[in-house]
N, C-alpha and C positions, 0 to 999 in steps of 0.2 A: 778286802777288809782294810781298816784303817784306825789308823789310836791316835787319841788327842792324848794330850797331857796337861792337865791344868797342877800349876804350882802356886799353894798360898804358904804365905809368910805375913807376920806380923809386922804390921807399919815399924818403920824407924822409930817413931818416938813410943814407940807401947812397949812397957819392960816386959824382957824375955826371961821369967825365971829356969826354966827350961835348959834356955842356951846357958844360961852365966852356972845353973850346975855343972852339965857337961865342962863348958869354959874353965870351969875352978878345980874337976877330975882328970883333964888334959894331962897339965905338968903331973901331977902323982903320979900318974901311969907313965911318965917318960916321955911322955909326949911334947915338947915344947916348943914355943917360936908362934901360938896360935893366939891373937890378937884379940879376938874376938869369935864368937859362937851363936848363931840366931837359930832356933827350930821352926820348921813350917809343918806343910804335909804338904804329898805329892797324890792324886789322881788321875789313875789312866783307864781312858775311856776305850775299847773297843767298839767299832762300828762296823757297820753291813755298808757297802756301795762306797761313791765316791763321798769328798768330802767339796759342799758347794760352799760360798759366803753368806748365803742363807742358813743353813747346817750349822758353821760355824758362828753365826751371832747368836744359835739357839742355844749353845755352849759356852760361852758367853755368860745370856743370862741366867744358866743352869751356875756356872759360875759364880755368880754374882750374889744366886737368891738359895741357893743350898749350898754350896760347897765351900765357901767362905762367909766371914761377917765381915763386909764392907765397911764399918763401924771402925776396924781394930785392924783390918788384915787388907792386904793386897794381894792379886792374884796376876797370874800370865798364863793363855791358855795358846799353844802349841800342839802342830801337827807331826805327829814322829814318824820318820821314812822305816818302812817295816821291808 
């Protein structure tokens, strides 16, 4: 068995209302010295057998066309050593 990892996050230039809450709740709570704050989301895939580069372009476009919007957001899809 094997787990991909796909991480999307919001392009650079797309405001992160999200992060800059978090960002602005940081110091209140004690927290300080934190520059800056972006939120994404993270997905992990479990799979059956090996993982081929066929497999993983299908992940990819699973990527691409459901699990983020290309539009606004970037993604990086990763194999995790289990």
């Amino acid at each position: 068995m094997a787990r991909v990892v796909v991480d999307v996050m919001l392009k650079p230039e797309i405001l992160d209302p999200q992060g800059k809450a978090v960002h602005g709740a940081l110091p209140r709570l004690g927290f300080d010295g934190v520059t800056d704050v972006r939120q994404g989301k993270r997905f992990e895939l479990e799979l059956e057998g090996e993982i081929s580069e066929e497999r993983l372009a299908e992940l990819r476009k699973a990527a691409e066309t459901l699990l983020s919007n290309p539009v606004i957001e970037d993604y990086t899809v990763r194999v995790e050593q289990q």
